[in-house]
C-alpha positions as CSV (number, residue, x, y, z in Angstrom):
1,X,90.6,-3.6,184.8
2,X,90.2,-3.3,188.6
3,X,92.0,-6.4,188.7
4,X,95.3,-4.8,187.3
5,X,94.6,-1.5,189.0
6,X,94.5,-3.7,192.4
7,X,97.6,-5.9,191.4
8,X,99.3,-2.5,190.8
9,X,98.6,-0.9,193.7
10,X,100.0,-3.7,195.8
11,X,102.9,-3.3,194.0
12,X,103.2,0.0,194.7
13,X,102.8,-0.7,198.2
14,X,105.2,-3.3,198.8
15,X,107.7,-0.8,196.8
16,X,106.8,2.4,199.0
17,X,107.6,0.1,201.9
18,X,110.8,-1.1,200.6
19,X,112.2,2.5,200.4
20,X,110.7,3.5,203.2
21,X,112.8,0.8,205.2
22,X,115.9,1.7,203.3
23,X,115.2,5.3,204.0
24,X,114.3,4.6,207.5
25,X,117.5,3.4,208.0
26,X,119.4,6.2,206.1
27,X,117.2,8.7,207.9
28,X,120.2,10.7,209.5
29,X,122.5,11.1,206.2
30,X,119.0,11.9,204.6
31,X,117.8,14.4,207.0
32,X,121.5,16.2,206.8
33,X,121.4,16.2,202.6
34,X,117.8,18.0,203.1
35,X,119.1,20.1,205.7
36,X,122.2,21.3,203.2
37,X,120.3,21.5,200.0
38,X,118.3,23.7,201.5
39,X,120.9,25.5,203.7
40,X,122.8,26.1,200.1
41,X,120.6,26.4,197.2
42,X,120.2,30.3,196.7
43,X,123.5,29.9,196.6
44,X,123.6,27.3,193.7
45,X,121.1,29.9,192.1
46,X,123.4,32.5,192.6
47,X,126.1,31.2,190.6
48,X,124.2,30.9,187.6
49,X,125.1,34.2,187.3
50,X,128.6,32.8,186.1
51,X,126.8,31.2,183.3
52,X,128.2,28.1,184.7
53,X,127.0,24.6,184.2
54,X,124.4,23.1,186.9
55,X,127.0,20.2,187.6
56,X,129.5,22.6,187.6
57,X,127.9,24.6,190.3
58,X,126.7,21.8,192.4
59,X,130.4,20.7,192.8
60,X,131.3,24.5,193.5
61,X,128.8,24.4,196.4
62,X,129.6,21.1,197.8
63,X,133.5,22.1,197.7
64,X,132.8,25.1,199.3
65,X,131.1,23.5,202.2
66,X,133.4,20.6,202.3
67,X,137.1,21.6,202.3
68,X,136.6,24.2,204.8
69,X,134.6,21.8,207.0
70,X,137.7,19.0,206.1
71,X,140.6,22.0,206.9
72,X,138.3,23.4,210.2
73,X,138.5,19.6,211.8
74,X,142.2,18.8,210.9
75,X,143.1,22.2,212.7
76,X,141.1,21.6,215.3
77,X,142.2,18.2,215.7
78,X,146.2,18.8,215.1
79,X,145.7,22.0,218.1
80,X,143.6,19.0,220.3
81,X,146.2,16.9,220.7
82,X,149.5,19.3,220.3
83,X,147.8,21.0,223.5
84,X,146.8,18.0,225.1
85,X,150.3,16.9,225.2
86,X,152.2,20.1,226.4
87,X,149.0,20.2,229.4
88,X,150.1,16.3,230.2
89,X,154.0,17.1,230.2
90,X,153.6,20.0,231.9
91,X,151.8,18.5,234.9
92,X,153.1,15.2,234.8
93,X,149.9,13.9,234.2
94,X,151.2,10.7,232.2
95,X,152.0,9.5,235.6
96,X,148.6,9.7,237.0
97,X,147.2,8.2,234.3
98,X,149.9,5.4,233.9
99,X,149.0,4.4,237.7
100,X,145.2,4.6,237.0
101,X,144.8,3.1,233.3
102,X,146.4,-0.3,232.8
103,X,147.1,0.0,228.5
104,X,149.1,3.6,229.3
105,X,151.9,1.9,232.1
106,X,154.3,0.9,228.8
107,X,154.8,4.6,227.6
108,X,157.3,6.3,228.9
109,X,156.7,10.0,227.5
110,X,154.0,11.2,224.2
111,X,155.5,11.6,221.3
112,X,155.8,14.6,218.9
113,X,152.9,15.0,216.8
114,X,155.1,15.4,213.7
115,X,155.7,12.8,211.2
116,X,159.6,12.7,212.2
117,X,158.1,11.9,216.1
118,X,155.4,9.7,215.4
119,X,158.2,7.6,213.3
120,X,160.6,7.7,216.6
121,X,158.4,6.6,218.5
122,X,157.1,3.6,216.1
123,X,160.9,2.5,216.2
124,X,161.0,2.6,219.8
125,X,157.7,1.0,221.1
126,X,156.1,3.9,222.4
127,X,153.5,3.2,219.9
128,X,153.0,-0.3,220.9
129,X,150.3,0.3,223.5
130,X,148.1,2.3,220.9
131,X,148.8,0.0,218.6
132,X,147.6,-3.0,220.9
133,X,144.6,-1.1,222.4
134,X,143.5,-0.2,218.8
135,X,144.1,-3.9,217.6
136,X,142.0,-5.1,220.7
137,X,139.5,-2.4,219.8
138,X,139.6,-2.8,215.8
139,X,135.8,-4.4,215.2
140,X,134.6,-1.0,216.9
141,X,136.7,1.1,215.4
142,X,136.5,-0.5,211.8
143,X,132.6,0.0,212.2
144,X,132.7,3.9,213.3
145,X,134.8,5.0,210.6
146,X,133.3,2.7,207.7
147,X,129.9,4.4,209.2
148,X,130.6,7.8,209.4
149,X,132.3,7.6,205.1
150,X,129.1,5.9,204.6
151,X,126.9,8.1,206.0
152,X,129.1,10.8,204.2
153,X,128.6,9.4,201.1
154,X,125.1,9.4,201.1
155,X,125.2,13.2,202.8
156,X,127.5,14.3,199.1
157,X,125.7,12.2,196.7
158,X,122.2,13.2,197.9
159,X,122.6,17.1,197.9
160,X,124.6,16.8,194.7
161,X,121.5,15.5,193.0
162,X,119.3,17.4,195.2
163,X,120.8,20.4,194.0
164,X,120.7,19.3,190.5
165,X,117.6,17.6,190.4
166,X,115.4,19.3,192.9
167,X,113.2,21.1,189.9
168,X,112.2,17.7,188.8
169,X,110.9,16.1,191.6
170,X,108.8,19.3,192.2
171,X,107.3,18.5,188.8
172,X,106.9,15.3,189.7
173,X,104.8,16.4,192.9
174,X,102.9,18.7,191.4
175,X,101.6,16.2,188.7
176,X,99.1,14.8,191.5
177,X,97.7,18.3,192.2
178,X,94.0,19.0,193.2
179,X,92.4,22.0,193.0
180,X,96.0,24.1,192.7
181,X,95.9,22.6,196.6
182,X,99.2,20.7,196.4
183,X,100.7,23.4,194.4
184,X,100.4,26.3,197.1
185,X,101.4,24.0,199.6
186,X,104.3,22.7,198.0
187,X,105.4,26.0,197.0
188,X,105.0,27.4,200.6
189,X,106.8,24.6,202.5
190,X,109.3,25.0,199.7
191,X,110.2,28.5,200.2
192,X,109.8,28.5,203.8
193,X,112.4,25.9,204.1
194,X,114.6,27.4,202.0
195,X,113.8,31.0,203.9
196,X,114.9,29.3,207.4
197,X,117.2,26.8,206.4
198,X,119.4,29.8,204.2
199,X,118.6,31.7,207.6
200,X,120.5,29.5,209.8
201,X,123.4,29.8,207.5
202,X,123.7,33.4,207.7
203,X,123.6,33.1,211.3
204,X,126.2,30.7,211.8
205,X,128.5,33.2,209.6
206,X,127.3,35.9,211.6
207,X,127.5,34.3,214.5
208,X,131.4,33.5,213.8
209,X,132.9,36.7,212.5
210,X,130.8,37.9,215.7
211,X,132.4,35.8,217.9
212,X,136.4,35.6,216.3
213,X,136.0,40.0,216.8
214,X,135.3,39.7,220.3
215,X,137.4,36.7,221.0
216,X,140.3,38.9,219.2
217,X,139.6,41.4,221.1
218,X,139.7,40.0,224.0
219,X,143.2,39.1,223.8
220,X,144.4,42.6,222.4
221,X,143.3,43.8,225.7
222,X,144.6,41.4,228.7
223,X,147.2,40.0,229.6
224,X,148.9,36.6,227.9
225,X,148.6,34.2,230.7
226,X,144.7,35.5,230.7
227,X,144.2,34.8,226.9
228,X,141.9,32.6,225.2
229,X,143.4,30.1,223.4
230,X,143.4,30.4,219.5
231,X,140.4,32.5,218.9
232,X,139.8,32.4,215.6
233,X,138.9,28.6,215.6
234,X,136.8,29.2,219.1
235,X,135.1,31.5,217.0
236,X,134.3,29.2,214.3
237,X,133.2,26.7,216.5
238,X,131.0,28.7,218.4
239,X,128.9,30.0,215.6
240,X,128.8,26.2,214.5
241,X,127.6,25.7,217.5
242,X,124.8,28.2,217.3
243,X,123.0,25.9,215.3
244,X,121.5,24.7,218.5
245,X,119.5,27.7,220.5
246,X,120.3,28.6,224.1
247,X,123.0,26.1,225.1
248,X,124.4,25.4,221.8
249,X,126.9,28.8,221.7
250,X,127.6,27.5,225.9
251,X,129.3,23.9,224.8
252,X,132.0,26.2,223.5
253,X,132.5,29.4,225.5
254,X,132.0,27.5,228.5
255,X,134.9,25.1,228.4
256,X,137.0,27.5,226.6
257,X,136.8,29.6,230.0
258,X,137.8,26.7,231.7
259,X,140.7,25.9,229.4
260,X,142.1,30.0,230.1
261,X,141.5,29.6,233.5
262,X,143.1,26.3,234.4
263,X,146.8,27.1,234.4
264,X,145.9,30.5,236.3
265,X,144.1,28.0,238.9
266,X,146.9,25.6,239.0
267,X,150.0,27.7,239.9
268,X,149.2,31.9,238.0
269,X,148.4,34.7,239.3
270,X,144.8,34.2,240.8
271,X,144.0,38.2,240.3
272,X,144.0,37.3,236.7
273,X,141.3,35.1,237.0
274,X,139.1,38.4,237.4
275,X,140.3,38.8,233.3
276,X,138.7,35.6,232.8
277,X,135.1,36.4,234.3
278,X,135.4,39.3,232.0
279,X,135.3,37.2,229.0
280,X,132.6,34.9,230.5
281,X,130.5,38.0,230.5
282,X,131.8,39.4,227.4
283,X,131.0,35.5,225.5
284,X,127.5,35.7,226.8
285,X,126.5,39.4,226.3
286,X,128.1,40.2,223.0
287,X,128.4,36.4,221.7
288,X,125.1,35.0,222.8
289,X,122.6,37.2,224.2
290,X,122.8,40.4,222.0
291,X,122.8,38.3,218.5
292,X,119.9,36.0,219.5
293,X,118.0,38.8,220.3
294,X,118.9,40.8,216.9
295,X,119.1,37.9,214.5
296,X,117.3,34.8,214.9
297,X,114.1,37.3,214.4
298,X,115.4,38.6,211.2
299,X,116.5,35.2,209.9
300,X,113.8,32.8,211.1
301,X,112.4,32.8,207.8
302,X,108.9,34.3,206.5
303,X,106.3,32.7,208.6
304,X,108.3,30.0,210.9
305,X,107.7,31.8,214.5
306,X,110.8,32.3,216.6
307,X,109.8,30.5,219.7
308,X,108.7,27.3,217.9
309,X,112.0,27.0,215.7
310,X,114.0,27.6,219.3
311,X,111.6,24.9,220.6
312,X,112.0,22.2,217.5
313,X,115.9,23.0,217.5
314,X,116.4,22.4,221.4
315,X,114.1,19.3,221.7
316,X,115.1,17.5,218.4
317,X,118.4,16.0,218.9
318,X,116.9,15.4,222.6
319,X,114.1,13.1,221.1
320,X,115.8,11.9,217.6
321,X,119.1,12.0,219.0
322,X,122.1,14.0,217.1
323,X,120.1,14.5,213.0
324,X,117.2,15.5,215.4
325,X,119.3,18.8,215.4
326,X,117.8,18.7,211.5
327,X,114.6,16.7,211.5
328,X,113.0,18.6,213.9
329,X,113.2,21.9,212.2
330,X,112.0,20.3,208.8
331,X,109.1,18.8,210.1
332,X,108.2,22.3,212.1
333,X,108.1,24.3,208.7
334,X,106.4,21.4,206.7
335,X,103.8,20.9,209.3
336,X,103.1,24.7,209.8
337,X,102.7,25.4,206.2
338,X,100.5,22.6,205.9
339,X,98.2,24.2,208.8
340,X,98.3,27.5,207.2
341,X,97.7,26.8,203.3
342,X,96.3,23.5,202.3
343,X,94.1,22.4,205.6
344,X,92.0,25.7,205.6
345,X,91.1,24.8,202.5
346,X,90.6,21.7,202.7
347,X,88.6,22.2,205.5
348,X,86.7,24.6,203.4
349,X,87.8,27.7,205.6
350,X,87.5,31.3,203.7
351,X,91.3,32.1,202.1
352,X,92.6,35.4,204.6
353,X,96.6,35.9,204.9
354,X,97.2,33.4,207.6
355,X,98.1,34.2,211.0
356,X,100.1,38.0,211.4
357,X,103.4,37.9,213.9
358,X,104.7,41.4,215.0
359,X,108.5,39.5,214.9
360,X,110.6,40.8,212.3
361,X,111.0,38.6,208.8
362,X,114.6,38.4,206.7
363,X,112.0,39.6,203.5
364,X,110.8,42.6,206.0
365,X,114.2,43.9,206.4
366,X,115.5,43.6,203.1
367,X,112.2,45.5,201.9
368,X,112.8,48.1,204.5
369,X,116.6,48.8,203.7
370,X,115.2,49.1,199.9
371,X,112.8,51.4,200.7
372,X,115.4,53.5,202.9
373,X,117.3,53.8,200.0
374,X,114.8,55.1,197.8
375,X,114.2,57.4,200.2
376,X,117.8,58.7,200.5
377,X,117.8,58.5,196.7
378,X,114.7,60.8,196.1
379,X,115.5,63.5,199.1
């Protein structure tokens, strides 16, 4: 009997190793399925309210993160390069470049990003030098695009089942319980992730209707050559961005200030550039400052401190790289709960209520509107 016990076990091991090597290697596509599942799933709860099947509503969810994730980056792409070309015709900059980068000397002017102008210029062999720089360039290329529908793939199919499946796998967890040990933790680090994780969504949705009214604004109020440029999608992107504490929001705002100051700078009215450090200030005070200070305590989740989650979320992708951005936060909440549930007891430390924070919880301020209104209600 130990005999087969043993032989099991080392096949157990060599298996655990296996995935773990597979996984290992999928760890960034992983990390992001974990991160959205998470992110999304009182969501999926919430539309069993529809009475709809649990296929049904994982699709739902999925869609609804895809196709305006798909529409944001074709937008944002399309205005890229339409605005890249009118900056290079406008100041000649073709001509710079042609004199500076070999592959560009053979077009003569950028073609119309339309379908009618990208077919002109295939006819006329203004296309030939991206054509040959691509074709010179097609291993690399071939390998970044196959990679990133890969990784994709793995990203859909993994919070799909995640989303469907995630009940099971708890139960399959909780089958190796000890004590009811491995069920308090489980169910901690389960709801805390789900309680920051759901958190950062609202925040970047907050942080983006925040961002589009003042960007709006803005441009209500100043002159046109002062105006940020399409401010509903800087918007967007900025509370994207918000995903990463402290400079995250500034990778937007920043070079969006640039891009409304530059044609001032080059030949405009420089007293308008006194328009444009108004919307510096307005982007960091009403954009960053004020919301980071209001939110991220409210939405941090239920026992996740502020300044650690700020901490894992800044020094993650610094460490890991870009799924860092996600792994580090993960690991903070799974970590934490496991110091605050199951290693007092295992440790054989007396059960109290864990450690108390004075900063404001997402639970604590939906408790306290309730009880407002049942104030209102009796008075």
């Amino acid at each position: 009997m130990d005999e087969k016990r043993l032989i099991i076990a080392a096949f157990g091991v060599v298996v655990t190793a296996v995935v773990g090597f597979l996984a290992y290697q999928f760890v960034a596509p992983l990390t992001v399925s974990i991160f959205l599942y998470y992110s999304t799933r009182r969501y999926f709860k919430f539309l069993r309210r529809l009475r709809l099947p649990a296929r049904v509503r994982a699709v739902t969810v999925l869609a609804s993160l895809a196709i305006p994730l798909i529409l944001l980056i074709s937008y944002a792409t399309v205005l890229l390069v339409i605005e890249a070309r009118a900056f290079v015709t406008e100041y000649s900059l073709l001509e710079v470049a042609a004199t500076n980068v070999e592959w560009i000397g053979g077009i003569d002017q950028i073609p119309e990003f339309t379908v009618q102008g990208l077919y002109e210029a295939y006819q006329s062999g203004d296309l030939s030098p991206f054509i040959d720089f691509a074709s010179a360039h097609a291993e690399l290329l071939t390998s970044l695009i196959s990679g990133f529908f890969l990784n994709f793939f793995v990203v859909v199919i993994v919070t799909y089942y995640l989303l469907i499946d995630g009940r099971r796998i708890r139960d399959w967890l909780l089958r190796f319980d000890d004590d009811a040990i491995i069920r308090e933790y489980l169910e901690a680090a389960d709801q805390e992730l789900e309680s920051v994780l759901f958190g950062n969504l609202l925040n970047v949705i907050a942080i983006s209707l925040i961002a589009i009214a003042a960007f709006t604004v803005y441009n209500a109020l100043v002159p046109g050559p002062a105006e940020v440029p399409y401010p509903t999608l800087a918007g967007t992107l900025t509370g994207i961005a918000s995903l990463v504490p402290v400079v995250g929001m500034k990778i937007v705002y920043l070079p969006l200030t640039g891009v409304a100051a530059l044609p001032i700078v080059l030949g405009g009215d420089q007293s308008l550039l006194v328009y444009v450090l108004g919307f510096l200030v307005v982007a960091v005070v009403v954009v960053d400052t004020i919301p980071d200070i209001l939110l991220r305590p409210i939405l941090s989740g239920e026992n996740t401190h502020v300044g650690l989650l700020m901490l894992a979320y800044t020094l993650g992708p610094v460490v890991l790289g870009f799924y860092g951005l996600f792994f580090a936060p993960i690991v903070l909440v799974v970590g934490l709960t496991f110091a605050q549930t199951a290693l007092p007891r295992l440790l054989g430390a007396d059960e109290d209520d864990g450690i108390s924070s004075d900063q404001m919880r997402l639970s604590d301020f939906v408790e306290n509107q309730s009880l407002r209104s049942g104030l209102r209600e009796r008075l």
